[in-house]
C-alpha positions as CSV (number, residue, x, y, z in Angstrom):
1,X,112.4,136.1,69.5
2,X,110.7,133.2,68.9
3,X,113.9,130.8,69.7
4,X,114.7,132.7,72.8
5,X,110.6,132.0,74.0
6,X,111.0,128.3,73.3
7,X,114.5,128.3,75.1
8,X,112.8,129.8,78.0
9,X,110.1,127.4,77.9
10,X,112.2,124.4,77.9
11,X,114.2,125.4,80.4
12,X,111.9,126.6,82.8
13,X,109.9,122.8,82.0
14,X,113.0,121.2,82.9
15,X,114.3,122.8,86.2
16,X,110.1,122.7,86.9
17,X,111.1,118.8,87.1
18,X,114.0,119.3,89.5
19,X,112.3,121.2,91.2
20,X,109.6,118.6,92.4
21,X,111.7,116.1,91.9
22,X,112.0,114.3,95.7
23,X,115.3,115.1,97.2
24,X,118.0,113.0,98.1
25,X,119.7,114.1,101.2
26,X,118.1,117.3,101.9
27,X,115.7,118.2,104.2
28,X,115.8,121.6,103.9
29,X,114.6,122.6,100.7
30,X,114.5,126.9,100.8
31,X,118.3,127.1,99.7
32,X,117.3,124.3,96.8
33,X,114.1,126.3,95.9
34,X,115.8,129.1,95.8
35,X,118.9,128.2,93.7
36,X,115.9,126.9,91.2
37,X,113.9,129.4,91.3
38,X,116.8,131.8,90.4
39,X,117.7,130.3,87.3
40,X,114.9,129.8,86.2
41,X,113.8,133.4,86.8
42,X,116.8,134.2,85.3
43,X,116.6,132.6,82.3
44,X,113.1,133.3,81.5
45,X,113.7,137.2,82.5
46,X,116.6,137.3,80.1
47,X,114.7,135.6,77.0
48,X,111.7,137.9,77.5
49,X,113.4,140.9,77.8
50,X,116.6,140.1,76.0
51,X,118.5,142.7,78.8
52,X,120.9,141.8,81.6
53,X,118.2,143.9,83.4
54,X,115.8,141.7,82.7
55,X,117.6,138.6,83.8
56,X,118.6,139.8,87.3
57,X,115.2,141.3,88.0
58,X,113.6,137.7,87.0
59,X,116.8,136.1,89.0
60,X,115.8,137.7,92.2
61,X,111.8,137.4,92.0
62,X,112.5,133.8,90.8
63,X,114.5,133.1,94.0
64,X,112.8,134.4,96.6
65,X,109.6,132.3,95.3
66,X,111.3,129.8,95.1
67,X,112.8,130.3,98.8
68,X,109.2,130.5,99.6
69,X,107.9,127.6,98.0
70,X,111.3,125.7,99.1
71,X,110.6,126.9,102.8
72,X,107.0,125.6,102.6
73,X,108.1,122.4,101.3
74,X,110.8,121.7,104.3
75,X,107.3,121.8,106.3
76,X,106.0,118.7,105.5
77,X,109.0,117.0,106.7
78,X,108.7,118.1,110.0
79,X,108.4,115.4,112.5
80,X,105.9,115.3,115.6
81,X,106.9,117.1,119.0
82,X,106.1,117.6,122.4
83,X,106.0,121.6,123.5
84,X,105.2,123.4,126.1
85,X,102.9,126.5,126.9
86,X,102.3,128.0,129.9
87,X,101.6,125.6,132.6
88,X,100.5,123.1,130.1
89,X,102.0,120.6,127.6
90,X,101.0,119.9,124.0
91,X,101.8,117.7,121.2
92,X,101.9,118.8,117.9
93,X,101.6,115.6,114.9
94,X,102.9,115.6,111.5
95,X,99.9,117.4,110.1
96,X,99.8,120.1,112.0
97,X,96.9,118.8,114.6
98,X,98.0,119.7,118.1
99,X,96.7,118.0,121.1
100,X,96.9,119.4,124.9
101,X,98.9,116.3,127.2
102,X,99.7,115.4,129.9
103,X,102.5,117.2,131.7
104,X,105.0,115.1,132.3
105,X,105.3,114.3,128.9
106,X,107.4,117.8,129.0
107,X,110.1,118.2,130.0
């Protein structure tokens, strides 16, 4: 029991690093997140458990966190943009800070 824990652990440690390591080509990271998140819940729901059960239960709650945490991730990346609401035109920075424009900057 106790080699199947430390399996676990070291595995989970080392995808952990993939995980937040900085991708190379991607800019979507949900389908990365949740590919990693999936193992790992995997793995870790099959040592603790020691049942397939266990695995595909941890497998599915592992991937759709890490979808989650993937998805929030591809967020940051998102460059500024002009949008419009209504009659009027805003533009939205990096952060997240949105500023009302002028109008012809929409088009």
């Amino acid at each position: 029991m106790l080699l199947r824990v430390c399996l676990a652990a070291s595995l989970a440690v080392g995808l952990a690093v993939l995980a937040f390591s900085p991708p190379a080509f991607a800019r979507n990271n949900t389908a990365r997140g949740a590919v990693i998140g999936g193992a790992t819940g995997a793995v870790i729901g099959g040592a603790v458990t020691g049942t397939g059960r266990g695995a595909l239960v941890g497998g599915a709650v592992g991937a759709g966190t890490g979808a989650v945490i993937g998805n929030n991730r591809s967020r940051r990346n998102v460059r500024s943009y002009y949008f419009r609401r209504g009659n009027s035109c805003y533009f939205r920075d990096r952060n997240g800070r949105t500023v009302r424009v002028d109008r012809r900057r929409c088009r």
